[in-house]
C-alpha positions in Angstrom: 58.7 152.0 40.9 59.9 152.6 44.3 57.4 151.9 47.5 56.9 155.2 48.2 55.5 156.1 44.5 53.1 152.9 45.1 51.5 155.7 48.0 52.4 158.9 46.3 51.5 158.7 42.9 48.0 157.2 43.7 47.3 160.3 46.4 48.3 162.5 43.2 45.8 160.5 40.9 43.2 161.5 43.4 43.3 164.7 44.3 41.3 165.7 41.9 38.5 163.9 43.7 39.4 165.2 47.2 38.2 161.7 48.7 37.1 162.3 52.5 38.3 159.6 55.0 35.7 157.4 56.2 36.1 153.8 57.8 37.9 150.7 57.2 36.4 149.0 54.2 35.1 146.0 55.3 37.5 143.5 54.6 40.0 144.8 56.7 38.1 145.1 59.4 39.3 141.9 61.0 42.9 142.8 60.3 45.0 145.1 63.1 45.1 148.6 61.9 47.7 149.7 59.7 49.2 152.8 57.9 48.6 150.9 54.6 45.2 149.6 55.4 43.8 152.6 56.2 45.6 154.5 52.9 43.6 151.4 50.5 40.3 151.8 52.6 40.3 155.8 51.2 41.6 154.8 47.6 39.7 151.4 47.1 36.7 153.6 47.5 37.5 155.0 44.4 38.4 151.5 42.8 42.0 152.3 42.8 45.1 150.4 45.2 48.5 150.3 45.9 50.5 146.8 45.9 54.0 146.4 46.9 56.3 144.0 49.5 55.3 146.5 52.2 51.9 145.5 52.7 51.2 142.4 55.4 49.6 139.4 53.5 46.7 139.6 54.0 46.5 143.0 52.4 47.9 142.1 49.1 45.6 139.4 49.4 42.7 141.6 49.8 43.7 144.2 47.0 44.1 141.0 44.6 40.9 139.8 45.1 39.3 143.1 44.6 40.9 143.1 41.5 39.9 139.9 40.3 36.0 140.6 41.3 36.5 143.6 38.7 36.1 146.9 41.8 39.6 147.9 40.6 40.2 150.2 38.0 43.8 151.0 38.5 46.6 149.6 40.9 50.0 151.1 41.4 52.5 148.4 42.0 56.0 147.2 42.3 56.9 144.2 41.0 55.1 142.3 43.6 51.9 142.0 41.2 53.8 140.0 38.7 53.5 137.1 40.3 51.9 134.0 38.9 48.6 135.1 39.2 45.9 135.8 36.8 44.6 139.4 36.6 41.5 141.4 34.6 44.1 144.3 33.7 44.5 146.0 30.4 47.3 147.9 30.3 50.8 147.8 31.8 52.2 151.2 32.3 56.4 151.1 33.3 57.3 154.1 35.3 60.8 152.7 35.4 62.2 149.6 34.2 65.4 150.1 36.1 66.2 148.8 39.5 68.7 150.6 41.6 72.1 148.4 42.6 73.3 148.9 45.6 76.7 146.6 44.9 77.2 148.9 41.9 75.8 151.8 43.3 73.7 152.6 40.3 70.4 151.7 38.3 70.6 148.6 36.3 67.8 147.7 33.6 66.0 144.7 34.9 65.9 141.2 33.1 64.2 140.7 29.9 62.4 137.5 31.1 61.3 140.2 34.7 60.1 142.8 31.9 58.1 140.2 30.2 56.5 138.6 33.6 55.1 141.6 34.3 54.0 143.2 31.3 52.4 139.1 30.8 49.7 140.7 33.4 47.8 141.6 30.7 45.5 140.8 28.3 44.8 137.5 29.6 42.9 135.0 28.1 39.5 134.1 29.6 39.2 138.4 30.7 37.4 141.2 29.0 40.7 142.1 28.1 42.5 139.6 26.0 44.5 141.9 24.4 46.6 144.4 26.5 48.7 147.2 25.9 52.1 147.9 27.1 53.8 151.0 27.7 56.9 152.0 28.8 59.3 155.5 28.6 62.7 155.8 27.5 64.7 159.0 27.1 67.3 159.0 23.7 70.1 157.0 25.2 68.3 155.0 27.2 66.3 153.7 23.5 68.8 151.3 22.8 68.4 149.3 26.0 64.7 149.5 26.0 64.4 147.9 22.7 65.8 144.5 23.8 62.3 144.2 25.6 60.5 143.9 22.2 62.7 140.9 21.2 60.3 138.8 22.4 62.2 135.6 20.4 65.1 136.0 23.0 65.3 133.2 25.5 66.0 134.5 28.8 69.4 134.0 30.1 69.8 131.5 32.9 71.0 132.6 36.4 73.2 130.6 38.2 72.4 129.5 41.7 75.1 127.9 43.1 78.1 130.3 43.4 81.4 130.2 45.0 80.7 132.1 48.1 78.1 129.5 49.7 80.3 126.7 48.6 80.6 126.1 52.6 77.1 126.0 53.1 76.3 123.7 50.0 79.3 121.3 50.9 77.9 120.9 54.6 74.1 120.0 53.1 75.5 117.6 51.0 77.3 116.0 53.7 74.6 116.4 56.5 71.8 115.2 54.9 74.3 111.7 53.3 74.0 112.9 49.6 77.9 113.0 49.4 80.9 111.4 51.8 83.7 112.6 50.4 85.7 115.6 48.9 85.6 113.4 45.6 81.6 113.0 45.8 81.2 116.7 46.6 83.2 117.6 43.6 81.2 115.6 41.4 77.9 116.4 42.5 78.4 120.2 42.3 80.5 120.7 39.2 78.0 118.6 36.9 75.0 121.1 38.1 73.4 123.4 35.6 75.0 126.3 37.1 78.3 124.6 36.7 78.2 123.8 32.7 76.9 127.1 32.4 79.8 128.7 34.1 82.2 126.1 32.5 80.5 127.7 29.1 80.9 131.1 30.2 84.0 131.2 31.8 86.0 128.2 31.8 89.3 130.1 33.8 86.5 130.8 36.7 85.5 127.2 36.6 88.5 125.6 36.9 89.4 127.0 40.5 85.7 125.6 41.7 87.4 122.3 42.8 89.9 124.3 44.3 87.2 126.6 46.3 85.4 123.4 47.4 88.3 121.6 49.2 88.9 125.0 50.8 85.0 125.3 51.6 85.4 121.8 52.9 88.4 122.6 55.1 87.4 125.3 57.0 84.2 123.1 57.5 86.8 120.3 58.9 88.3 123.1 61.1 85.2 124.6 62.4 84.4 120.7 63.2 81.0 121.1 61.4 82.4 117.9 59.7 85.2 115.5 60.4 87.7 113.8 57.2 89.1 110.3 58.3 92.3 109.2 57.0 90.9 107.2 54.3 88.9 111.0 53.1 85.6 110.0 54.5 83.5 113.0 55.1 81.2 113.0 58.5 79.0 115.6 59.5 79.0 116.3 63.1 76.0 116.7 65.5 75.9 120.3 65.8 76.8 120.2 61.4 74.2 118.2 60.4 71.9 120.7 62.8 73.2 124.0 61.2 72.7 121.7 57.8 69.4 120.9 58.3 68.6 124.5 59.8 69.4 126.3 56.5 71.6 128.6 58.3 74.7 129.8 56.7 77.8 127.6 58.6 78.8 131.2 59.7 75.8 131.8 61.4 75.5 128.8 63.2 79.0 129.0 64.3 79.0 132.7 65.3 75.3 132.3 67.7 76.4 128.9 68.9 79.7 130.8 70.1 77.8 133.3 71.7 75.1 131.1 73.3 77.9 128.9 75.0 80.0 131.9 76.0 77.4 134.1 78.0 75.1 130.7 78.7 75.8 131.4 82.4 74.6 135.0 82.1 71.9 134.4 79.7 70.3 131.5 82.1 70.3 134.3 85.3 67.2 135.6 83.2 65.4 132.7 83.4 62.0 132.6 85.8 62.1 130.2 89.0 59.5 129.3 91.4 60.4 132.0 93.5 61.6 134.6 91.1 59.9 135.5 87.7 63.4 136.1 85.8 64.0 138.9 83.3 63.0 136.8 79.9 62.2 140.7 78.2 66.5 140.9 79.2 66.9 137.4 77.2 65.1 138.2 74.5 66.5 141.4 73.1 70.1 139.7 74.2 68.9 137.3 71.9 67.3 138.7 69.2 70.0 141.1 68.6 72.4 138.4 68.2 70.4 137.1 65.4 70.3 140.3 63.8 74.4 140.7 64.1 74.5 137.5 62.4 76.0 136.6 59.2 72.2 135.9 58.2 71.6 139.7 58.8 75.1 141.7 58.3 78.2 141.7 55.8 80.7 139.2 57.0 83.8 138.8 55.6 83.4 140.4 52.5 80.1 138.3 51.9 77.0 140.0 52.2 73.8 138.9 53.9 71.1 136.6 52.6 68.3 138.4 54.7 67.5 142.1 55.2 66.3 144.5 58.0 64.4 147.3 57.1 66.3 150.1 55.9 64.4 152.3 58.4 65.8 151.0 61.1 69.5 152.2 60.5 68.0 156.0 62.6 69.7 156.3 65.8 67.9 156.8 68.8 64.6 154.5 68.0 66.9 151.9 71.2 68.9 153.0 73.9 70.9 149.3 74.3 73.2 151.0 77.2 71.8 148.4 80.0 72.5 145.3 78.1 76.1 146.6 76.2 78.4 143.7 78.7 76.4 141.1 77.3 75.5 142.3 73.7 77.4 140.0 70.8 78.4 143.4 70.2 79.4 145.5 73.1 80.2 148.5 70.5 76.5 148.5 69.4 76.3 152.6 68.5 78.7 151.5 65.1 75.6 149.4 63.7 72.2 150.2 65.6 69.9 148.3 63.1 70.3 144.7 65.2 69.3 146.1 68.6 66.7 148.7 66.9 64.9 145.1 65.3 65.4 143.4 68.9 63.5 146.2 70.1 61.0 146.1 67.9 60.5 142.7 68.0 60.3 142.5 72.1 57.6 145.4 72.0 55.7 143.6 69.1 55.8 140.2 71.8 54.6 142.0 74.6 51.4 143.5 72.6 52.8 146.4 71.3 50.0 147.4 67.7 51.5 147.8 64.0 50.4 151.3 64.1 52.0 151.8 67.1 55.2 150.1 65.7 55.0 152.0 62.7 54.6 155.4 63.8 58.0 154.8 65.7 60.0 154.7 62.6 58.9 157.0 59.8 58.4 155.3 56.2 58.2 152.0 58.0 55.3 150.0 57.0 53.6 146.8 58.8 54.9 144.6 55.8 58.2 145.1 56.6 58.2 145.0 59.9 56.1 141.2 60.1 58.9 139.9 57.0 61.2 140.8 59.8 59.8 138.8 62.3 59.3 135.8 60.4 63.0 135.3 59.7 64.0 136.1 63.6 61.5 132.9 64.1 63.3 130.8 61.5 66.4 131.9 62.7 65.3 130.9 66.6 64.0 127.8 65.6 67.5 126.7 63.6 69.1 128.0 66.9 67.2 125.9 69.4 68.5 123.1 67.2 71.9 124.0 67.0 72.2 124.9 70.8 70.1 121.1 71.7 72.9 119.4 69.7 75.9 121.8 71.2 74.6 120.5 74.4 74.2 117.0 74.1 76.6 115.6 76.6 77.0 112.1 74.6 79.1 113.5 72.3 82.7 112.5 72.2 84.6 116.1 73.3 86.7 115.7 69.8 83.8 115.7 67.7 82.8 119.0 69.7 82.9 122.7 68.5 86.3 124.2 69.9 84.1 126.7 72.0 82.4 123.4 74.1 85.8 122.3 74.6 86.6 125.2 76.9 86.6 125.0 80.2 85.0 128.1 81.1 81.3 126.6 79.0 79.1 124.2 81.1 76.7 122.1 78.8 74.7 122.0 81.3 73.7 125.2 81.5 73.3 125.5 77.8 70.7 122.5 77.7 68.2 125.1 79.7 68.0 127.5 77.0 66.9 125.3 73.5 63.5 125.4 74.7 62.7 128.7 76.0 64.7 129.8 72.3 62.0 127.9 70.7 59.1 129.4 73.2 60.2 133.5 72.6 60.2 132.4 68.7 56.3 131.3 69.0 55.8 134.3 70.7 57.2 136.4 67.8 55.5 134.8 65.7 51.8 135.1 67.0 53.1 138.6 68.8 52.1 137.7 72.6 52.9 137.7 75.8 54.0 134.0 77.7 50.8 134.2 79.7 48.3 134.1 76.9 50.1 132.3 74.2 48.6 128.9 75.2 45.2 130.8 73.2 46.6 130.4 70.1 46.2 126.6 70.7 42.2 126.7 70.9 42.3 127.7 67.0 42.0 125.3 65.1 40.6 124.7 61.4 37.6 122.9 62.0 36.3 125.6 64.6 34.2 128.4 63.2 35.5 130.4 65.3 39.2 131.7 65.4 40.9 133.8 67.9 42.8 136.8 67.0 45.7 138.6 68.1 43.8 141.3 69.3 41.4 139.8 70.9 43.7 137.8 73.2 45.3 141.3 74.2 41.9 142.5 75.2 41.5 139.1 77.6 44.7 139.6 78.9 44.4 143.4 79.5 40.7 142.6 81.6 43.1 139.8 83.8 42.0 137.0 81.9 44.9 135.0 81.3 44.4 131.1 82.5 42.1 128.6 81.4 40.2 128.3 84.9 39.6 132.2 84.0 38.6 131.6 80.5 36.1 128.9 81.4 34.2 131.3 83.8 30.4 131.1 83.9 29.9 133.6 86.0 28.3 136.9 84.7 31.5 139.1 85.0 33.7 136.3 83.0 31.0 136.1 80.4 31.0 140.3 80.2 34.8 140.1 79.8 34.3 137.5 76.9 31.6 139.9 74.8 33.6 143.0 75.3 36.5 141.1 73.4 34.5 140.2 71.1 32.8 143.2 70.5 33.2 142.7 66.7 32.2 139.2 66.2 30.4 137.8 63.5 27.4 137.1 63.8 26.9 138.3 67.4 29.6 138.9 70.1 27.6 136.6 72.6 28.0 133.3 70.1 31.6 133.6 70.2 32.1 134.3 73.7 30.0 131.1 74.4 32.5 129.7 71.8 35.3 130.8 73.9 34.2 129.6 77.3 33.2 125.9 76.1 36.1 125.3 73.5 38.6 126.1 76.8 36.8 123.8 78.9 37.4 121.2 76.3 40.7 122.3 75.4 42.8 119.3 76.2 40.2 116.4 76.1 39.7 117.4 72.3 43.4 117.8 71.8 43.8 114.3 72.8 41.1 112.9 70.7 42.3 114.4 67.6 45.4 113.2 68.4 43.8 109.9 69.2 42.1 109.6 66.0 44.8 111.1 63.9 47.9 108.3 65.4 45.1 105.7 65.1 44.8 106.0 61.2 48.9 105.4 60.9 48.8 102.7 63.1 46.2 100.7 61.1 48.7 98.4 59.5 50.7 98.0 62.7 49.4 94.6 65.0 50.0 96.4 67.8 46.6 98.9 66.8 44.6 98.4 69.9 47.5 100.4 72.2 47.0 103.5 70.6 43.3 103.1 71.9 44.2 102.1 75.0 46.9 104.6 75.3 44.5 107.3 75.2 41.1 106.3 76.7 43.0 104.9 80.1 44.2 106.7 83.6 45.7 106.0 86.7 46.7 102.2 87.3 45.0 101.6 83.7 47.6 104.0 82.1 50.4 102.8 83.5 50.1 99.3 82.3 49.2 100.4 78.9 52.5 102.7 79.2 54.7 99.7 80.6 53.2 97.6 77.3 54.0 99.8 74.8 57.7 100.5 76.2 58.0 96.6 76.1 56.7 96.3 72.3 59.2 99.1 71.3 61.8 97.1 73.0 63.0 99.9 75.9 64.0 98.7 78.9 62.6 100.1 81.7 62.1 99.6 85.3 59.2 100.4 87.3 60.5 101.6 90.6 57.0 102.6 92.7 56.5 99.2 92.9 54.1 100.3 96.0 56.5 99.2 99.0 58.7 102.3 98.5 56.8 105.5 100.0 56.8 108.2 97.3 59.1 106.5 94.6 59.0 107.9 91.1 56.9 105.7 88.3 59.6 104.5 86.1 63.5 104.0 85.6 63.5 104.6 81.2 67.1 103.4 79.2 66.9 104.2 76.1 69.8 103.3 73.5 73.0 104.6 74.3 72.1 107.0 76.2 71.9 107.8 80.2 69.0 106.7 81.8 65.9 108.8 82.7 63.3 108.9 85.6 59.8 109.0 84.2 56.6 110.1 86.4 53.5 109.7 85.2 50.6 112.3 85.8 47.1 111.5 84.8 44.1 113.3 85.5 40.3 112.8 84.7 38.9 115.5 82.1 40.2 119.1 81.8 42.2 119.2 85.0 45.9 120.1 84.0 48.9 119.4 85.5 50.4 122.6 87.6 53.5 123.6 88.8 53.9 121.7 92.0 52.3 118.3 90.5 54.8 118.2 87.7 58.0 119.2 89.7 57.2 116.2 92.4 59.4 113.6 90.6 62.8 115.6 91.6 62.2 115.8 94.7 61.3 111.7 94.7 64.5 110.9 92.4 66.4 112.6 94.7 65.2 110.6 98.1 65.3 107.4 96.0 69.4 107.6 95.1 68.6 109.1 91.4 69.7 113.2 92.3 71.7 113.5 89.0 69.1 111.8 86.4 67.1 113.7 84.2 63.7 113.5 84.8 60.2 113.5 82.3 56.8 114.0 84.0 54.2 112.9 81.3 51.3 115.0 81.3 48.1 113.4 80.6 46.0 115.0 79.0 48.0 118.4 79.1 49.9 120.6 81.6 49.0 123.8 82.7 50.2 126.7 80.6 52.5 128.5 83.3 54.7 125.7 84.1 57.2 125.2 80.9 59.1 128.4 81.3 59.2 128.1 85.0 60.9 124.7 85.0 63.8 125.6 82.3 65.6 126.7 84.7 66.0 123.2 86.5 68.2 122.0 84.4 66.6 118.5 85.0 63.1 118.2 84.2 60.8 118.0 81.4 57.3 117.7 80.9 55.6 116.0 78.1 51.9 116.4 76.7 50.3 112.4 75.8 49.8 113.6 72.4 53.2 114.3 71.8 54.5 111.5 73.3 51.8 109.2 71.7 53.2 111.1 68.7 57.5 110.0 69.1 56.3 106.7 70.3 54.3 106.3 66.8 57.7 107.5 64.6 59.7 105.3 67.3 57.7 102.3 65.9 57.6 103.3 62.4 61.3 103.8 62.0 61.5 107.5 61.7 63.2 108.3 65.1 65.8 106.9 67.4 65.8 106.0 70.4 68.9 108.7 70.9 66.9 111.1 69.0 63.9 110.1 71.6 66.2 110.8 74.5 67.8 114.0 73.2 64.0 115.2 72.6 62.7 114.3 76.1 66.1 115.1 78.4 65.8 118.8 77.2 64.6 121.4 80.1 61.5 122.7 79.3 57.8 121.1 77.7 58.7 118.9 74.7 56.5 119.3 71.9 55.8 116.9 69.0 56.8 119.9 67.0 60.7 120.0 67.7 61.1 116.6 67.2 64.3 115.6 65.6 65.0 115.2 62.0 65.5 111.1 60.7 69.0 110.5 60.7 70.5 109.2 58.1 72.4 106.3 57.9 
């Protein structure tokens, strides 16, 4: 059925009770308010629920287990509730067992082996009811169709997966990742897949023009310079291919945000924050986001279609006004398709704190499902774009093996390098739906607490002023008011948590750093060089450095330590990794919780610059941590990172254990912005 019947019909099956509204049901109590929560808290009272892809997670999750416990008598459903799981149901009831086409443009009967997953839901073995019954409707000339269900002999027909029209994207994987190194080896590979003996099978005229379709798939790779053919027919994967490889991007997409990165990188960077200025980064990000959602990922390109999917609802005009940013749009002419700047709208209000409910009540029929499906593709596409755009911009790269777009005069790498990292930063705020100044919260959750943070909780802190950790860690009577008024819902009392809150904060980094600690010490067990990792973390100051200056040495970087105390203000260390420019290293340690701010960790430019190093890219190591507001405001730079101990404790470890480069180390570090043990590099292959 469709997800409207999933609401309608089970209102209809109800009416004859007249249910009266009355609270959340307990279980979604902890969960921000939605349209479909509050529907199932009136219609769970009456042991009946709706299921469908429209509900958040958490949601289905809820209605499942209700169902399991026995509290449910009857669920209306899409074909969500098919699968894999175990259910106490009895009957199966088909409203429909067609699904509408939209590439037809008319309603097909669904798979036998679909038919058969979901009608498997009952009459399971180990419930009361291990028989079921099915039941399904057919009018006269629909009988003939219907009856193929009840062969239940018939083996299901196997569905191709590799087709013709991702040959491009298939050929690039194969090449990126060092499965295949030739046209010859592609060839191979693909037509001896399942898919391809079944379509050999099937249609053998079809099949013969795959080998012609891959060579062309692997040309316009060539002349996109995703991958490079030597005269012998070697196949290499560039930088930026194996990054769009390893994304899972389509080529196309890559290609067409890369393009549009390097092309406005001068305007886009204008709305980054300085020291002075706090920037326009709500600009940036629907600039951004809207690109995304113009994407091949998102919209038809040439004649292929798109492999993810806004909500319908969005295709309404007027839910964005995107006159103010048309110059700099991927699509100036953004009235002819309004869903990409309606989802970049949606998605920067949803960042800045905006509620589901709210969000949903914006757009009717939309439903908090939806809109969080949508959001966690924008992050996977930002994430495989901060990749892309860190390899487009690394300036070691030979300008032939460049896309032709970085060849042009007009597109500075430099300028690009500044925006990988705040890319990454806007897609961690989309994901956990906060503003910049409070997403460092999210990082006091962890799974061994008992307590957990939520979204809306950190929204109340931030609306009362409490947005740094000096603030959070408060004793005072006022801070500790703040605290229970967010927590105003806490189990078992609002007080324990807020006393949670206050010391976890003050802790925030030591523990960080012991975890880390104790988590880099169990890999290193095997390694002779065991006792650095202690040393590593349990030392400061003078103590630090040594142990710093030891482990450089054991990993065989040269390095030169130019404040060698003669020279007034000299930065800590000159850093050359392999093939690859050399970088200024400052190190900032700091006894307990104190973090590193703004003007500690921007001191190393201003001493490379005095001491004949003005164009060298600069790293000021953080230990334990750095405070929350600087990583955005440095971006900007264009020469300066800052890196947590942990993380670097954590690239030092894969340095030593073979599983990153020393390029890779210096691509990671000589990025503008924090580096985090998260965007480390993929192993390259050899």
């Amino acid at each position: 059925m469709r997800k409207q019947d999933t609401y309608d019909l089970p209102r209809r099956f109800l009416d004859k009770y007249k249910p009266a509204k009355g609270q959340l049901l307990l279980p979604f109590e902890e969960l921000p308010e939605t349209s479909a929560n509050v529907f199932l808290s009136e219609t769970m009272a009456h042991r009946v629920a709706s299921h469908n892809a429209d509900l958040m997670d958490e949601e289905r999750h809820i209605v499942e287990q209700h169902l399991l416990e026995g509290k449910l008598d009857v669920v209306f459903a899409t074909s969500t509730l098919a699968a894999g799981v175990n259910f106490p149901l009895g009957a199966a009831i088909f409203a429909s067992w067609q699904r509408w086409d939209s590439a037809r443009r008319c309603y097909e009967p669904i798979e036998s082996a679909e038919f058969h997953n979901m009608a498997g839901r009952v009459g399971r073995m180990g419930f009361s009811h291990e028989q079921g019954r099915v039941i399904f409707f057919a009018t006269d000339y629909e009988v003939r169709i219907a009856r193929q269900y009840l062969n239940l002999g018939e083996l299901p027909r196997l569905e191709s997966r590799v087709t013709t029209e991702r040959f491009d994207q298939l050929a690039l994987q194969l090449v990126g990742s060092g499965l295949c190194c030739s046209k010859a080896e592609v060839e191979k590979l693909v037509c001896t897949t399942l898919s391809a003996l079944r379509e050999r099978s099937q249609n053998s005229t079809v099949f013969a023009q795959w080998p012609t379709k891959l060579s062309d798939a692997i040309d316009g790779l060539v002349e996109e310079c995703l991958l490079m053919q030597t005269t012998s027919g070697r196949l290499i994967a560039t930088v930026v291919g194996k990054a769009i490889a390893h994304s899972g991007l389509l080529p196309e997409t890559g290609v067409f945000l890369l393009n549009y990165v390097a092309r406005k990188s001068a305007r886009l960077i204008r709305c980054l924050p300085t020291a002075k200025t706090p920037g326009d980064i709500s600009r940036l990000a629907f600039l951004l986001f809207s690109a995304c959602f113009s994407s091949p990922e998102f919209r038809s390109h040439n004649r292929k279609g798109p492999t993810r999917f806004l909500p319908y609802q969005l295709e309404r005009d007027g839910l964005c006004n995107a006159e103010v940013y048309r110059n700099d749009l991927v699509e100036p002419v953004w009235e002819a398709d309004v869903m990409p700047v309606n989802g970049a709208k949606f998605c920067c209000d949803w960042m800045e704190g905006a509620e589901l409910r709210q969000l949903e009540d914006a757009c009717p029929d939309l439903r908090a499902g939806a809109i969080r499906e949508m959001y966690r593709n924008l992050v996977w596409v930002l994430q495989g774009l901060s990749s892309i755009v860190t390899a487009g911009a690394d300036t070691r790269i030979p300008d032939v093996c460049r896309l032709k777009v970085l060849r042009e005069s007009g597109v500075k790498l430099e300028l690009l390098a500044k925006l990988p990292r705040v890319m990454r930063r806007l897609s961690f705020r989309v994901a956990e739906g906060l503003p910049d100044d409070v997403l460092w919260m999210t990082a006091l959750n962890s799974t061994s607490s008992e307590y957990r943070l939520t979204r809306g909780e950190i929204l109340t802190l931030r609306a009362k002023g409490f947005t740094a950790p000096e603030e959070i860690m408060l004793g005072s009577p006022d801070a500790n008011e703040v605290r229970t008024i967010a927590f105003e819902k806490a189990k078992p009392s609002p007080q324990a948590k807020a006393n949670w809150l206050r010391d976890t904060c003050r802790d925030w980094k030591v523990n960080q750093r012991k975890k880390a600690a104790e988590r880099h010490l169990r890999r290193a067990r095997r390694c002779t060089h065991v006792k650095l990792v202690e040393e590593y973390y349990g030392s400061i100051g003078t103590d630090f450095e040594k142990v710093f200056e030891t482990i450089l040495s054991v990993l065989k970087i040269p390095y030169r330590k130019l404040d060698d105390k003669t020279k007034t203000g000299a930065p800590d260390y000159l850093v050359r990794l392999q093939d690859s420019p050399p970088l200024i290293i400052e190190l900032k340690s700091s006894v307990g919780d104190k973090l590193v701010d703004y003007n500690r960790a921007v001191e190393v430019l201003a001493a490379s610059e005095v001491h004949g190093h003005k164009d060298t890219f600069c790293v000021t190591l953080c230990h334990p941590g750095v405070d929350p507001s600087v990583p955005m405001t440095i971006a900007v730079c264009g020469r300066l990172s800052v890196v947590e101990s942990a993380d670097l404790g954590e690239a030092l470890l894969r340095v030593c254990e073979g599983s990153l480069s020393q390029k890779q180390l210096w691509q990671w570090l000589a990025s503008p912005g924090q580096a985090l043990a998260a965007d480390l590099p993929y192993r390259e292959y050899v």
